[in-house]
PyMOL Python script that loads the backbone (N, CA, C, O; Angstrom):
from pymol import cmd

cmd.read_pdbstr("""\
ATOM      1  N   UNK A   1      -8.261  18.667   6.492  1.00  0.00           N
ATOM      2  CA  UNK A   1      -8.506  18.441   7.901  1.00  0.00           C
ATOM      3  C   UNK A   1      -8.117  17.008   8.251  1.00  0.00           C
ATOM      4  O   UNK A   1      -8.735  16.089   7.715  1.00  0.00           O
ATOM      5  N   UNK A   2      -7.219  16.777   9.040  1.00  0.00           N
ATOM      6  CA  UNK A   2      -6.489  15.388   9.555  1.00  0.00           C
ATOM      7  C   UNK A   2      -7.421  14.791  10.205  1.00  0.00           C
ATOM      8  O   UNK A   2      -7.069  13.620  10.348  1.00  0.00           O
ATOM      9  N   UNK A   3      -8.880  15.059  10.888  1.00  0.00           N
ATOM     10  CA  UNK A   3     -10.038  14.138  11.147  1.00  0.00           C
ATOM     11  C   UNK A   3     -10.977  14.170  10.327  1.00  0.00           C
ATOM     12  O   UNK A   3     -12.179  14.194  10.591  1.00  0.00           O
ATOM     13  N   UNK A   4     -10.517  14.171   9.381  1.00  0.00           N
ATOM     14  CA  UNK A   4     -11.832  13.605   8.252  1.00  0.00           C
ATOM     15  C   UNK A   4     -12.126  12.570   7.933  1.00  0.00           C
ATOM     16  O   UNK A   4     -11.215  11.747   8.015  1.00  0.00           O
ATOM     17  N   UNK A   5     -13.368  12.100   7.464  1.00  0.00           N
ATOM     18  CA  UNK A   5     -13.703  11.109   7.698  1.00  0.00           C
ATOM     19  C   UNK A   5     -13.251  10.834   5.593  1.00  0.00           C
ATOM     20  O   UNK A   5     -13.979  11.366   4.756  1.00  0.00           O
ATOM     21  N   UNK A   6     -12.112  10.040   5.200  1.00  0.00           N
ATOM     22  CA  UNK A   6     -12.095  10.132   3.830  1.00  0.00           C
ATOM     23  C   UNK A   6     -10.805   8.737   3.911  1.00  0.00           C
ATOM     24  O   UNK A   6      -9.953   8.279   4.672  1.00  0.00           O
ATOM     25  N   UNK A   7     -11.571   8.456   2.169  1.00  0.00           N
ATOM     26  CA  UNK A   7     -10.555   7.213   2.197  1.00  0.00           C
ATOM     27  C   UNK A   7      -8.854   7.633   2.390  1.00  0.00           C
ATOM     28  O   UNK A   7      -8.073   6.763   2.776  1.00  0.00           O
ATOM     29  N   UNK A   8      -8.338   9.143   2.062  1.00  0.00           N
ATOM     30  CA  UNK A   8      -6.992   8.583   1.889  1.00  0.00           C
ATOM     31  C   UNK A   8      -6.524   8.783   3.811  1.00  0.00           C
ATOM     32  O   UNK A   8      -5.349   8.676   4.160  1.00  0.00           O
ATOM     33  N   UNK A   9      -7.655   9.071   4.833  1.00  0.00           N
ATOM     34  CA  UNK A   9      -7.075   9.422   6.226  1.00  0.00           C
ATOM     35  C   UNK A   9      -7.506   7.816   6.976  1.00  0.00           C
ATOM     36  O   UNK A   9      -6.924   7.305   7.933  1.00  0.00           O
ATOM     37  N   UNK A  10      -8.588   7.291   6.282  1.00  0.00           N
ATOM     38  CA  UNK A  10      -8.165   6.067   6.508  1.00  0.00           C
ATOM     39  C   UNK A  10      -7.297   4.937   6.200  1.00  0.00           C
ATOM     40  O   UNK A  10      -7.022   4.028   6.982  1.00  0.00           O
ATOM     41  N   UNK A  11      -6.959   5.040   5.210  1.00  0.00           N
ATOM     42  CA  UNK A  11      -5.611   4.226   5.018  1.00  0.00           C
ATOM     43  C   UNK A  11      -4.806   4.929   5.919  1.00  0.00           C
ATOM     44  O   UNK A  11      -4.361   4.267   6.857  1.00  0.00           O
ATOM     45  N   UNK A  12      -4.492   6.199   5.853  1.00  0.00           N
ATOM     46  CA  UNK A  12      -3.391   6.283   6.777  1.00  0.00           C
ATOM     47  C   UNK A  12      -3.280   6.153   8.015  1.00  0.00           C
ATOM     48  O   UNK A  12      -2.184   6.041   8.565  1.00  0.00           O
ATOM     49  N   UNK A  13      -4.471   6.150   8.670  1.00  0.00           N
ATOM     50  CA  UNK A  13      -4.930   5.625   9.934  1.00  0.00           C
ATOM     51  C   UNK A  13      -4.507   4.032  10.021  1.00  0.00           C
ATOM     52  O   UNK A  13      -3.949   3.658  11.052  1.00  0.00           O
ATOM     53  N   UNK A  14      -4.713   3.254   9.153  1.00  0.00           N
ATOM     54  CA  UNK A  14      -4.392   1.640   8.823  1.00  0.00           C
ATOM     55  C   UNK A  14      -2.954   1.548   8.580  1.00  0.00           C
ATOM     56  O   UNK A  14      -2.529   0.416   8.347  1.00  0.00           O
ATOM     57  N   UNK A  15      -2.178   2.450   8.587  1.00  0.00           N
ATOM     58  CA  UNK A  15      -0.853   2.290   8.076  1.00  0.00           C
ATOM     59  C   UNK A  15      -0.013   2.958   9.336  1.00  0.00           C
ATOM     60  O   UNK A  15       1.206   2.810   9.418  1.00  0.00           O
ATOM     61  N   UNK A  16      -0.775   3.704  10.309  1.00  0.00           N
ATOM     62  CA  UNK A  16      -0.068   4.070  11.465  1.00  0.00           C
ATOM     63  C   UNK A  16      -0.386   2.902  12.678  1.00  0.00           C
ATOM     64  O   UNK A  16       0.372   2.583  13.594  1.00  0.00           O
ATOM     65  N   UNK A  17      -1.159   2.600  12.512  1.00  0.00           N
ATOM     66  CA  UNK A  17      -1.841   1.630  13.397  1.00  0.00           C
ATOM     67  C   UNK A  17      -0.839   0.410  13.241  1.00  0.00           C
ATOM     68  O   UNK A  17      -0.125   0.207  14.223  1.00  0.00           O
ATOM     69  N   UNK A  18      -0.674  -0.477  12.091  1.00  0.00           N
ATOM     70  CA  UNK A  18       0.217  -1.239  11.796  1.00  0.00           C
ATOM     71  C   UNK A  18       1.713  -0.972  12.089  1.00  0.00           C
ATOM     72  O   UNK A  18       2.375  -1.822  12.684  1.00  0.00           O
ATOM     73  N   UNK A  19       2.294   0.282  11.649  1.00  0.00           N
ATOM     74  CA  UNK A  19       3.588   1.101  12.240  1.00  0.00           C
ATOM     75  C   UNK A  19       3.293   0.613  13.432  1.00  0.00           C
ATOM     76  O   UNK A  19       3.751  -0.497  13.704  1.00  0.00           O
ATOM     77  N   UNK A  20       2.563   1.231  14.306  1.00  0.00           N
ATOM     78  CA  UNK A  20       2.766   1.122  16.059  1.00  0.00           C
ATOM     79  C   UNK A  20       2.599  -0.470  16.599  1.00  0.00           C
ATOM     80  O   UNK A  20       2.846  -0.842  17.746  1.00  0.00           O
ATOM     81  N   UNK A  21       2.173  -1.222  15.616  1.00  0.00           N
ATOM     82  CA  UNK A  21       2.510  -2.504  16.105  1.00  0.00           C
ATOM     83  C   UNK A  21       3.595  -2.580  16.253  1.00  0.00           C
ATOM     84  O   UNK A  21       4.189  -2.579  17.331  1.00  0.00           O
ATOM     85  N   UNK A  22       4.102  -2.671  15.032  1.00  0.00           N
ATOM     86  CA  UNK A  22       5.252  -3.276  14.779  1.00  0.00           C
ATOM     87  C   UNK A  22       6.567  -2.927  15.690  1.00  0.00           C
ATOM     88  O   UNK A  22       7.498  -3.626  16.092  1.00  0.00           O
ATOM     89  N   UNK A  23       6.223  -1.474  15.850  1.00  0.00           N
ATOM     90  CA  UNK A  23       7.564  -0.992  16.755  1.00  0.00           C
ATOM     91  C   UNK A  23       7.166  -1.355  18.149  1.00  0.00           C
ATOM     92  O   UNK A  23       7.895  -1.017  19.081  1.00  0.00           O
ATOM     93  N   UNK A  24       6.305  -1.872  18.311  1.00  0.00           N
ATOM     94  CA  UNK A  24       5.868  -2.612  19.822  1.00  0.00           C
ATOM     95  C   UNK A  24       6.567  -4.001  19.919  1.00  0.00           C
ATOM     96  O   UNK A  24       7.341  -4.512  20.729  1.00  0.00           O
ATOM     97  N   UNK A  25       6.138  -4.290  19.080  1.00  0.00           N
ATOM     98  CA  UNK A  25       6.513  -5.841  18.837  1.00  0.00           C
ATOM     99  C   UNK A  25       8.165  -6.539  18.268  1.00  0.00           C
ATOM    100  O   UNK A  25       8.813  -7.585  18.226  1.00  0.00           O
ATOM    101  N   UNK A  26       8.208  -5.206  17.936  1.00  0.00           N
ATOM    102  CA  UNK A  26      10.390  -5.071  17.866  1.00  0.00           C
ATOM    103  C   UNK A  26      10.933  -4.858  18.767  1.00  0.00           C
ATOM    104  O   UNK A  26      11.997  -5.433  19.000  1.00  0.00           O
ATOM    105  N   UNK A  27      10.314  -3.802  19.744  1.00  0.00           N
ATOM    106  CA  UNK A  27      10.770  -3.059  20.693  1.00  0.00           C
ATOM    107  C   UNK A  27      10.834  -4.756  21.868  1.00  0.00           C
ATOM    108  O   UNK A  27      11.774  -5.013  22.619  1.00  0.00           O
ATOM    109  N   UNK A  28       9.573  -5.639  21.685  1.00  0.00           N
ATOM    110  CA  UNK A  28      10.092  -7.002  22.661  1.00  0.00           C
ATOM    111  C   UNK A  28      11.276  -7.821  22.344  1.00  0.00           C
ATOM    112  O   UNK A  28      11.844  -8.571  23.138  1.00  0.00           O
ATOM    113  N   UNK A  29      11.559  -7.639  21.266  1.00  0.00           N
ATOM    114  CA  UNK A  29      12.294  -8.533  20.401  1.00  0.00           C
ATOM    115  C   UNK A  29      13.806  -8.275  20.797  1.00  0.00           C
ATOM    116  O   UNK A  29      14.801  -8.979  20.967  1.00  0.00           O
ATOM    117  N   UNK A  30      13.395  -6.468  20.884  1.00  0.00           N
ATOM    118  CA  UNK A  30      15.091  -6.370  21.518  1.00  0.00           C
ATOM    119  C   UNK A  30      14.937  -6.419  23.225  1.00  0.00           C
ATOM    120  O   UNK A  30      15.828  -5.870  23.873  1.00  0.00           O
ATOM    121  N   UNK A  31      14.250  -6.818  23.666  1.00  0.00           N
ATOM    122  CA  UNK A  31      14.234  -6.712  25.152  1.00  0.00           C
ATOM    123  C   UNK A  31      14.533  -8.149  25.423  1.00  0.00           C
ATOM    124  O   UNK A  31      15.266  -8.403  26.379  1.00  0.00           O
ATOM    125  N   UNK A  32      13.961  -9.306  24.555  1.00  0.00           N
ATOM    126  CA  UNK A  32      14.461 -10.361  24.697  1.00  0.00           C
ATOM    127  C   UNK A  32      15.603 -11.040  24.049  1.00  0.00           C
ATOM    128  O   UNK A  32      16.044 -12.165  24.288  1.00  0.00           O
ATOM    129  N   UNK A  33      16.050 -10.074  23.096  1.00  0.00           N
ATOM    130  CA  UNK A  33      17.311 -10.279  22.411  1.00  0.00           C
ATOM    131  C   UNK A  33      18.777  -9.346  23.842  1.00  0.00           C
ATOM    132  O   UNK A  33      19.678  -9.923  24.452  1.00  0.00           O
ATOM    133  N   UNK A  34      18.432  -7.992  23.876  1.00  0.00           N
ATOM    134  CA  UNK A  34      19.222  -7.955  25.008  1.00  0.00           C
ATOM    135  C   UNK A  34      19.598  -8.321  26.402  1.00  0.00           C
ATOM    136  O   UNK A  34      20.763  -8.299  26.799  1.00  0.00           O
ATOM    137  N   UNK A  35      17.978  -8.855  27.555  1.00  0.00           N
ATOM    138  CA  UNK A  35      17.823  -9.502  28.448  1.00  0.00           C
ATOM    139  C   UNK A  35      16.974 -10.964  28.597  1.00  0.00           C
ATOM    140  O   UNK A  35      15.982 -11.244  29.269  1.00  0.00           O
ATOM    141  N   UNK A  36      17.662 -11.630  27.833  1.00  0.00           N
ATOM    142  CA  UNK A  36      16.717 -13.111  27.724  1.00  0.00           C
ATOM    143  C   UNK A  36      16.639 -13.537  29.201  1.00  0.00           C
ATOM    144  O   UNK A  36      15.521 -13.784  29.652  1.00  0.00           O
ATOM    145  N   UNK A  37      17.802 -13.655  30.060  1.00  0.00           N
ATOM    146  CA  UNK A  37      17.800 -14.126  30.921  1.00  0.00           C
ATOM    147  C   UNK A  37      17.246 -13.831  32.220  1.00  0.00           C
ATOM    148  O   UNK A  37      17.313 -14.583  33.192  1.00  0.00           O
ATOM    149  N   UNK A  38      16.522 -12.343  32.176  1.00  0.00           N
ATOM    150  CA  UNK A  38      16.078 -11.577  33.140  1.00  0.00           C
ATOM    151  C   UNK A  38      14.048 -11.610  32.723  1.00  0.00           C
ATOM    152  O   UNK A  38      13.119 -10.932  33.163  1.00  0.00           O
ATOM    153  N   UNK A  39      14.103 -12.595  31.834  1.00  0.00           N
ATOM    154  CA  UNK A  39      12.254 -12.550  31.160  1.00  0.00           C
ATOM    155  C   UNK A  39      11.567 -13.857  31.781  1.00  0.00           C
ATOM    156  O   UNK A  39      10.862 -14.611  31.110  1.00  0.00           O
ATOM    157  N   UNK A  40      11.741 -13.968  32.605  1.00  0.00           N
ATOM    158  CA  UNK A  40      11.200 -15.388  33.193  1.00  0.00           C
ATOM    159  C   UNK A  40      10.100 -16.350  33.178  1.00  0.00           C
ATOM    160  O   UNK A  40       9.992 -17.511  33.572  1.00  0.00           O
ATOM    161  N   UNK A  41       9.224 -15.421  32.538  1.00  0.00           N
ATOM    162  CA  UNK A  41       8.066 -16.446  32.052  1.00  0.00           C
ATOM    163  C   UNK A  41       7.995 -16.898  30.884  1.00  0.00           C
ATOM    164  O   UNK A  41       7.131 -17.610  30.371  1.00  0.00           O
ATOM    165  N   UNK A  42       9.201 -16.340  30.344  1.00  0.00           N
ATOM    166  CA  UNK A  42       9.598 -16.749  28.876  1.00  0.00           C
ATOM    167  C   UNK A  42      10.439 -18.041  28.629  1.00  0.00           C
ATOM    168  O   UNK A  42      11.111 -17.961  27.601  1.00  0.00           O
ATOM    169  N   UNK A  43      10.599 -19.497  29.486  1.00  0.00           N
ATOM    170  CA  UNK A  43      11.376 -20.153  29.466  1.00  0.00           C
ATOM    171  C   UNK A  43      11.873 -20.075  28.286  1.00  0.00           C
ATOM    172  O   UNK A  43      12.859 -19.351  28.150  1.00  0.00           O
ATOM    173  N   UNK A  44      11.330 -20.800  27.098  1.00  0.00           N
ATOM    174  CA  UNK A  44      12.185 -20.603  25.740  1.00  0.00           C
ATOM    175  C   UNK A  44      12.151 -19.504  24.764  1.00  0.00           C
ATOM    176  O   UNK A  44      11.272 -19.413  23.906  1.00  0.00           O
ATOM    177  N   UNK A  45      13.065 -18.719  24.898  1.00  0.00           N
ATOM    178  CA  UNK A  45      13.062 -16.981  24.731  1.00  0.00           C
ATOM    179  C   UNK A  45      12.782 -17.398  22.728  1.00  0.00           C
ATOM    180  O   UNK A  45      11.905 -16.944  21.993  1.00  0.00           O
ATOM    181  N   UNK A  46      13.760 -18.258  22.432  1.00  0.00           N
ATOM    182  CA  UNK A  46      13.570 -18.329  21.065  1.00  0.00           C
ATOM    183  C   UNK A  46      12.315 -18.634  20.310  1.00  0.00           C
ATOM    184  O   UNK A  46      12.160 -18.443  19.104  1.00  0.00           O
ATOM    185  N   UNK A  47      11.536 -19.071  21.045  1.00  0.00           N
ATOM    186  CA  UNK A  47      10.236 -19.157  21.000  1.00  0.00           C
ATOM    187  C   UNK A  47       9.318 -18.311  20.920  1.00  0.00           C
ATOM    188  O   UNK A  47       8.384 -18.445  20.130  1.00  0.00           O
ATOM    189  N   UNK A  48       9.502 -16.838  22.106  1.00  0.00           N
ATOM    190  CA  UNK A  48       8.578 -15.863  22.431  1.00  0.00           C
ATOM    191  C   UNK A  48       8.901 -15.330  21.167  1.00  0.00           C
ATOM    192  O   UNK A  48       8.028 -15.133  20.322  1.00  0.00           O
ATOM    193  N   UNK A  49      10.749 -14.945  20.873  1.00  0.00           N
ATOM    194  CA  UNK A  49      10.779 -14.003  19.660  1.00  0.00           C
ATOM    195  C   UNK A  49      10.382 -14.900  18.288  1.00  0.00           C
ATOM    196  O   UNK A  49      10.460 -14.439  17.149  1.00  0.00           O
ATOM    197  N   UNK A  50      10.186 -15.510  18.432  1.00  0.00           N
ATOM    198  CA  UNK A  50       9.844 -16.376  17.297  1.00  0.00           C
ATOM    199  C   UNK A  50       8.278 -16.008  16.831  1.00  0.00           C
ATOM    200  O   UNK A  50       7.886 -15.873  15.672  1.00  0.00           O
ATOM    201  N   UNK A  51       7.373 -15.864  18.249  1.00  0.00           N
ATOM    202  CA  UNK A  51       6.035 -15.244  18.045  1.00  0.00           C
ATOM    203  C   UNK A  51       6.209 -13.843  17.348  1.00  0.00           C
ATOM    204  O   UNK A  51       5.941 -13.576  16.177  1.00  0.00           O
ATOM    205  N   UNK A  52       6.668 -13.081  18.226  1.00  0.00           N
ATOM    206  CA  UNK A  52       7.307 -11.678  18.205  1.00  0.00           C
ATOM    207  C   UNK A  52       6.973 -11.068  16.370  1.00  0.00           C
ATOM    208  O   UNK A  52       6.245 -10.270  15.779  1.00  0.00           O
ATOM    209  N   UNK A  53       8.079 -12.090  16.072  1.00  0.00           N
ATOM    210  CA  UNK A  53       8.147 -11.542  14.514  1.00  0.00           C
ATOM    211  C   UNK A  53       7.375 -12.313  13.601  1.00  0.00           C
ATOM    212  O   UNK A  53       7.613 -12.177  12.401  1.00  0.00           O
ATOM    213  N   UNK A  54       6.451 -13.132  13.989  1.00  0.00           N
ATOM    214  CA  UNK A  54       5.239 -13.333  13.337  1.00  0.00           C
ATOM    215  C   UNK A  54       4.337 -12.833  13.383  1.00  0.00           C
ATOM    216  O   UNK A  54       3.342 -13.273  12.808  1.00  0.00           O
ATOM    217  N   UNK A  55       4.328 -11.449  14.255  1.00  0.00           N
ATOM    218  CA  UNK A  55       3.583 -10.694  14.837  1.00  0.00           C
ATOM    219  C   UNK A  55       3.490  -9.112  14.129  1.00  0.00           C
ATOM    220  O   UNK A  55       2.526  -8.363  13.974  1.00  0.00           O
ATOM    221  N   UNK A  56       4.935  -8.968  13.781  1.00  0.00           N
ATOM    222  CA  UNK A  56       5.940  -8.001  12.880  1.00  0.00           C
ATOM    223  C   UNK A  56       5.189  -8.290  11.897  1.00  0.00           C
ATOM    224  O   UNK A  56       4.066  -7.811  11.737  1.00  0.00           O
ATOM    225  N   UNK A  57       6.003  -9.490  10.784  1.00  0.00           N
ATOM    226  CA  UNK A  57       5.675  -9.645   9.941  1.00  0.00           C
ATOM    227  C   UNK A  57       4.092  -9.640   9.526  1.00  0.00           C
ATOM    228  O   UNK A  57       3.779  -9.008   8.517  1.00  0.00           O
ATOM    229  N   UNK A  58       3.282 -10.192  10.128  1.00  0.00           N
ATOM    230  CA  UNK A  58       1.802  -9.787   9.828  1.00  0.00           C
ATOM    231  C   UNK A  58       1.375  -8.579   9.707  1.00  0.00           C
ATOM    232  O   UNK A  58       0.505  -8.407   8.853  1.00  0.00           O
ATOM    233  N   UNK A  59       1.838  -7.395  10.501  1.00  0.00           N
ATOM    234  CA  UNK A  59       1.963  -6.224  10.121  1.00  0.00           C
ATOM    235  C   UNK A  59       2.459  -5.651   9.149  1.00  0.00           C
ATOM    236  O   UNK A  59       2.029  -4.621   8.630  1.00  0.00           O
ATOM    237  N   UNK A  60       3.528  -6.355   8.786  1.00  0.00           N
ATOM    238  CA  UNK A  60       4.836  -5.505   7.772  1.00  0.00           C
ATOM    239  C   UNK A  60       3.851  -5.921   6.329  1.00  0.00           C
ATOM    240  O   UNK A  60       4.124  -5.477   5.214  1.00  0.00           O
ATOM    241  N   UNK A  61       2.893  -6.681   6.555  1.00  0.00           N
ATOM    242  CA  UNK A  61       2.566  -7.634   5.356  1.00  0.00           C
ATOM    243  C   UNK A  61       1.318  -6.807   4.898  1.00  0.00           C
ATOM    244  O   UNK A  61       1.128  -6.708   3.686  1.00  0.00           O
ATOM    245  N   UNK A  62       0.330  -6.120   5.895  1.00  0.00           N
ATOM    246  CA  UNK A  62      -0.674  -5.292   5.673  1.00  0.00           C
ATOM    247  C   UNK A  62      -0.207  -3.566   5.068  1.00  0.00           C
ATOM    248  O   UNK A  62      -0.798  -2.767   4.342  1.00  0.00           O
ATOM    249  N   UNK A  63       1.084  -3.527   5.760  1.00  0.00           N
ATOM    250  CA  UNK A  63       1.089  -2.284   4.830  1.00  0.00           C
ATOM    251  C   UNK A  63       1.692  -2.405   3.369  1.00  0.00           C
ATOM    252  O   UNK A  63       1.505  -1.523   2.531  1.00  0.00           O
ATOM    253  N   UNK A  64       2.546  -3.735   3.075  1.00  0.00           N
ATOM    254  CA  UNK A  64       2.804  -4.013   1.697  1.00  0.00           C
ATOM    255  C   UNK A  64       1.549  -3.955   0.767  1.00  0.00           C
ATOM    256  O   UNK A  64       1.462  -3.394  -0.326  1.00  0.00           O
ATOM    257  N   UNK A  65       0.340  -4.852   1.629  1.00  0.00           N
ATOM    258  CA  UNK A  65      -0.827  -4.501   0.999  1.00  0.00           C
ATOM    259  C   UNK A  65      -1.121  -3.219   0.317  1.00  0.00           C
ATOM    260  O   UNK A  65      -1.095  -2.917  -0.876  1.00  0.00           O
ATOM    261  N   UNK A  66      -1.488  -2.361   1.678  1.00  0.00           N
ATOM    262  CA  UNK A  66      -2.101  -0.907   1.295  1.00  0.00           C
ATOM    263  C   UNK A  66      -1.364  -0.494   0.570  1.00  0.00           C
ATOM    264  O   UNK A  66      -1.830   0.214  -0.324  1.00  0.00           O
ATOM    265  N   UNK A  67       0.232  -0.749   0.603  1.00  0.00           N
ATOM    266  CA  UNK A  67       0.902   0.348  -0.785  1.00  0.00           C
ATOM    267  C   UNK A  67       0.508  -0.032  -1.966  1.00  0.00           C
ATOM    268  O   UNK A  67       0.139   0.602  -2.954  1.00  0.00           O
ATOM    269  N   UNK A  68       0.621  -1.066  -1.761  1.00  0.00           N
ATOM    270  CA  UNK A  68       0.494  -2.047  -3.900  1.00  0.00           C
ATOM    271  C   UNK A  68      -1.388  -1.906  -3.793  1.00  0.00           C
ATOM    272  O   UNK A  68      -1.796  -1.616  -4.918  1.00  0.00           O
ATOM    273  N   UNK A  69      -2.054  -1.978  -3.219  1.00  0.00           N
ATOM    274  CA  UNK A  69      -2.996  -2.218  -3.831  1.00  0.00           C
ATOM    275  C   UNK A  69      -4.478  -0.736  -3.532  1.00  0.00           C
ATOM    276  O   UNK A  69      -5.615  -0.576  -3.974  1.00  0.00           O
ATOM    277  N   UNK A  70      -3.517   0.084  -2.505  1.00  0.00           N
ATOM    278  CA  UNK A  70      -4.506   1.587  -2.175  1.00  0.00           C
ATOM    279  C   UNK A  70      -4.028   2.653  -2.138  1.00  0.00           C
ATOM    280  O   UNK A  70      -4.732   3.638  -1.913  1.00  0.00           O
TER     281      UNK A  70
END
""", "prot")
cmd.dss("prot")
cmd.show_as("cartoon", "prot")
cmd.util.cbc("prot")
cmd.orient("prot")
């Protein structure tokens, strides 16, 4: 049953959750990689994406976790 309450549906719950960051947080990356100039509160775009994928990467970094270590 996919709502059970059990360790292996929570990890995977922790590992979709992290997924949907990440493709959130890419998905800006190309919005400011394809329209920098149309993001206006973004004066220094290299900056926002600069957050962006520190944002990624903190994610990308929790599911390296859960594989190697759950």
């Amino acid at each position: 049953m996919a709502n059970e309450y059990n360790r292996n549906n929570m990890i995977q719950a922790m590992k979709d959750h992290a997924k949907g960051h990440i493709a959130k947080h890419a998905m800006n990356v190309e919005v400011y990689l394809k329209n920098a100039a149309g993001v206006g509160e973004h004066p220094d775009v290299l900056e926002a994406i600069e957050k962006e994928l520190k944002i990624i990467a903190e994610y990308h970094d929790q599911l390296e976790v859960l594989d190697k270590y759950f």
